[in-house]
C-alpha positions as CSV (number, residue, x, y, z in Angstrom):
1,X,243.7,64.1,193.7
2,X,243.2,65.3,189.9
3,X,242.2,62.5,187.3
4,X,243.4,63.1,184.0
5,X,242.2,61.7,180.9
6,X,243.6,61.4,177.3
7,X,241.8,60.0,174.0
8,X,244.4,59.3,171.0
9,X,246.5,56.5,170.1
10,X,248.1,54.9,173.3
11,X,251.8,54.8,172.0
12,X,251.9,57.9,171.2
13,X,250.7,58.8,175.0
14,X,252.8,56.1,176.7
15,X,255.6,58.3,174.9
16,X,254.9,61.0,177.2
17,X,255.6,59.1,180.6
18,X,259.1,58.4,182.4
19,X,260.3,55.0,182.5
20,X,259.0,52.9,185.6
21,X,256.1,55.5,185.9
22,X,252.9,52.6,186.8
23,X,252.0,50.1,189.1
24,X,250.1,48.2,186.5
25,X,248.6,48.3,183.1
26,X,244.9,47.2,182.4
27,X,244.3,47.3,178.5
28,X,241.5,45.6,176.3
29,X,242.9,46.4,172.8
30,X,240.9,46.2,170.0
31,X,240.5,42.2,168.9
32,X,240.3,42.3,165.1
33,X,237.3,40.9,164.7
34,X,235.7,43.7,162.7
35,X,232.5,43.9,165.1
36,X,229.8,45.3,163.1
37,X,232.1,47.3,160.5
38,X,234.0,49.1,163.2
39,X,236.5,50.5,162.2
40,X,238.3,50.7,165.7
41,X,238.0,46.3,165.8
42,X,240.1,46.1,162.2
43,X,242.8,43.3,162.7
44,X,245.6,44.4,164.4
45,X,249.0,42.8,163.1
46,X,251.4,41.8,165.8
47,X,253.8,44.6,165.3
48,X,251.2,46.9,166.0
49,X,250.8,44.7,169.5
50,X,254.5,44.7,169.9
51,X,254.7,48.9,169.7
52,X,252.3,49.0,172.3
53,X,254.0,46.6,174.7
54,X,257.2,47.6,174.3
55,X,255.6,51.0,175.6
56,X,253.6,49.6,178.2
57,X,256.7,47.0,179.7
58,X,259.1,50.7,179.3
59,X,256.9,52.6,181.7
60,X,255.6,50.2,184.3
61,X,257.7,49.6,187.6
62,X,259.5,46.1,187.9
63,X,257.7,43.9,189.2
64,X,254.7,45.4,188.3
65,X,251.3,43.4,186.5
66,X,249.8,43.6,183.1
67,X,246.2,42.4,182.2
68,X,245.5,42.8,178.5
69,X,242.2,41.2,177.4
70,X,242.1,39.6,173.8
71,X,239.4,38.2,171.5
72,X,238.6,34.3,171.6
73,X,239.7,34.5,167.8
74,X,242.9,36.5,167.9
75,X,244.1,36.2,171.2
76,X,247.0,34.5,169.8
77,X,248.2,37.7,168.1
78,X,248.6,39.2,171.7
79,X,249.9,36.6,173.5
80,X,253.6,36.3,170.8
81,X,253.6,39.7,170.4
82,X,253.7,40.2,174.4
83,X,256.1,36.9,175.0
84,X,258.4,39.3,172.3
């Protein structure tokens, strides 16, 4: 079995898979806190959380789970733009 892995932006990758192409999805997306100046933790607005999901939900199987981890702070932002 051959492990591949890709660094870039995770829409753009999802792009590249068929529909109903995963089991499940495990993602801890960046939580908008800002932690120590990071430019990866800036806020995230929720259509940026919505393009991602909309990925993510396209290419998993029916049926199939999704964790996503969010910040104690913003959490909320994930949770609506996943419910949309």
């Amino acid at each position: 079995m051959t492990t591949e892995y890709r660094i870039g932006d995770c829409v753009d990758i999802l792009k590249e898979f068929p529909e109903n192409h995963f089991d499940a999805c495990v993602t801890d997306p960046p939580y908008g806190l800002e932690f120590m100046g990071k430019e990866w933790d800036k806020l995230q607005t929720e259509a940026w959380h919505q393009a991602w999901a909309t990925e993510v939900l396209r290419v998993l199987k029916p049926g199939a789970h999704l964790l996503a981890f969010g910040g104690t702070r913003t959490w909320h932002r994930l949770a609506c733009a996943l419910e949309d």
